[in-house]
Structure formats: C-alpha cells, structure tokens
C-alpha positions in Angstrom: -8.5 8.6 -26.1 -4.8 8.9 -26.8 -3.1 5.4 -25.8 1.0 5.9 -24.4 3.2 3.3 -24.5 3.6 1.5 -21.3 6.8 0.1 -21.8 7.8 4.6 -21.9 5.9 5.5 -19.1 7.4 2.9 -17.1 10.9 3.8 -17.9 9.9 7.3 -17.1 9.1 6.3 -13.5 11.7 4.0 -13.4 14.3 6.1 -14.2 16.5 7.5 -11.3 18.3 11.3 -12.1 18.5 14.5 -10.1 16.7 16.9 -9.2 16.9 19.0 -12.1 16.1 16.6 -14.5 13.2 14.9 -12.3 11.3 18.0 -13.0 11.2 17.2 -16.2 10.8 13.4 -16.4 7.8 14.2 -14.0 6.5 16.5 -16.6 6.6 14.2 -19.2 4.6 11.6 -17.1 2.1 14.1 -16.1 1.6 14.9 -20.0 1.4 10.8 -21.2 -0.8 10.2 -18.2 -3.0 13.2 -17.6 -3.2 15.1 -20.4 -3.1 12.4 -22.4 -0.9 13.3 -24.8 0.5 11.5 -27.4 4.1 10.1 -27.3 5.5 12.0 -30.1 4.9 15.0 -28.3 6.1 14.0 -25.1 9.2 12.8 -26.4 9.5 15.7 -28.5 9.5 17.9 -25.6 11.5 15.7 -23.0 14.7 16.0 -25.6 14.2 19.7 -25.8 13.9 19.9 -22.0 16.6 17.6 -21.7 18.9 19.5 -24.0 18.2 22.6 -22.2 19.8 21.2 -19.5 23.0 20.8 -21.6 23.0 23.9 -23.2 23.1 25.8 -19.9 26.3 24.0 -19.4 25.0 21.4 -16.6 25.9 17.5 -17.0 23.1 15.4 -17.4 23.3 12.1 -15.0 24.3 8.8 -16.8 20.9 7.3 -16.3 19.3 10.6 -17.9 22.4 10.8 -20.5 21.1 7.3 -22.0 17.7 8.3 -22.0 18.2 10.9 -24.2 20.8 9.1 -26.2 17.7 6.5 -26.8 14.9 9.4 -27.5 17.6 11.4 -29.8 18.6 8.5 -31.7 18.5 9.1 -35.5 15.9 6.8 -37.1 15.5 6.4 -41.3 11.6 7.3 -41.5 10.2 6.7 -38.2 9.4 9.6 -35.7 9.7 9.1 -32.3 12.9 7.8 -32.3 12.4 6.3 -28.8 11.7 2.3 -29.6 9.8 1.3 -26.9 6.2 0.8 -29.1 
C-alpha cells in the first residue's frame, strides 16, 4: 500500500478555489486516496492541470495561485517540490 502525506491531502480538502480548479483538486484527492497513488505523481499531475488552466489564458484564484507556487517551487535534489512530508 502506497502511504500520502496527510498533511497534502488535508490541504487539498482544505483548500477553497473555483469551480474550474476544484475539478482538479478533487482529482488529485480521488488519486491519493483511491487509487492510491503516490504523491509524486499526484503532484506531478495537479501542476500540469493547474498550469493548463493558465495557459488557456484563465486566472487561477489566489488560494489556488499559492498552491501551485508551493508544488512548483524549485528544489536542489528533491522531487516533489511540495514540502508537506
């Protein structure tokens, strides 16, 4: 079994942004906590999803804006980049 970081998933469900961006916060907590995935991957895939969102030329909320900020953060030899372990 594949062990997630609690401290992710509960800023995942935590976290309030709109609509557009809920779909794919929800994903990401469906993947840590159903799938069992492991937290590289999901935070892998929330960036991308995220930076979808900004490539399409919509504004991501603030809350949803620091979230990636955290998960995109450069990191010297340590992949995720999200800090929460």
């Amino acid at each position: 079994m594949v062990r997630y970081s609690s401290r992710l998933l509960s800023t995942l469900e935590q976290i309030e942004v709109n609509t557009t961006e809920q779909v794919y916060i929800d994903k990401a907590i469906y993947q840590l906590k159903n799938e069992k995935q492991s937290e590289k991957v999901v935070v892998k895939n929330l960036v991308r999803d995220l930076r979808l969102i900004m490539i399409h030329n919509h504004r991501l909320s603030k809350p949803a804006l620091a979230l990636f900020n955290q998960l995109d953060k450069p990191s010297l030899g340590r992949f995720p980049q999200f800090p929460f372990y």
